[in-house]
N, C-alpha and C positions, 0 to 999 in steps of 0.2 A: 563580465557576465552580470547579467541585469539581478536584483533578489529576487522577482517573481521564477527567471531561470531557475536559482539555487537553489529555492523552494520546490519546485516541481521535480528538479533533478535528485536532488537530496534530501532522502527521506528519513525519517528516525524513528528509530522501532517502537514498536507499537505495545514491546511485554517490557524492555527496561529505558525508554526515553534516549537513548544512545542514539550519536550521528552518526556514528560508526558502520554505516550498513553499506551495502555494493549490491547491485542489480544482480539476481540470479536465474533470468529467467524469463520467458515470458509463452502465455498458454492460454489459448482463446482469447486474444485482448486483454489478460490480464497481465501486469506484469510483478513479478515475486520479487520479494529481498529478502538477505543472508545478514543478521546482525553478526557481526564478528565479536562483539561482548558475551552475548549473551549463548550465542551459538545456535539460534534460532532462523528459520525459516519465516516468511510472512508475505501475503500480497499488500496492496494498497490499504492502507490503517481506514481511510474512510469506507470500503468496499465491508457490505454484509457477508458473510459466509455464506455459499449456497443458494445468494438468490437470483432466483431466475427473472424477475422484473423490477425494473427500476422502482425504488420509493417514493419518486415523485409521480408515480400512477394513482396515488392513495387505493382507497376500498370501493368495489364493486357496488356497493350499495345503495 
């Protein structure tokens, strides 16, 4: 497996920095992970909470 794979595939949690994490899920395109350390829940660490349009639209202005 290539490291760009590893990286893509294996994620590390985004509340205590642990690899420790396994896919839990996935819901509109998003997909969720289960830290087994911490015992936490999380999508994608780079993915904003609740946003409806990408960041790279910038401002309407």
């Amino acid at each position: 497996m290539r490291k760009e794979e590893w990286e893509i595939d294996h994620q590390s949690c985004k509340y205590c920095d642990s690899t420790n994490v396994i896919k839990y899920g996935k819901y509109k395109n998003t997909q969720y992970y289960y830290c087994n350390v911490c015992k936490r829940k999380f999508s994608n660490p780079d993915a904003i909470p609740k946003m409806q349009y990408s960041t790279s639209l910038g401002t309407m202005r």
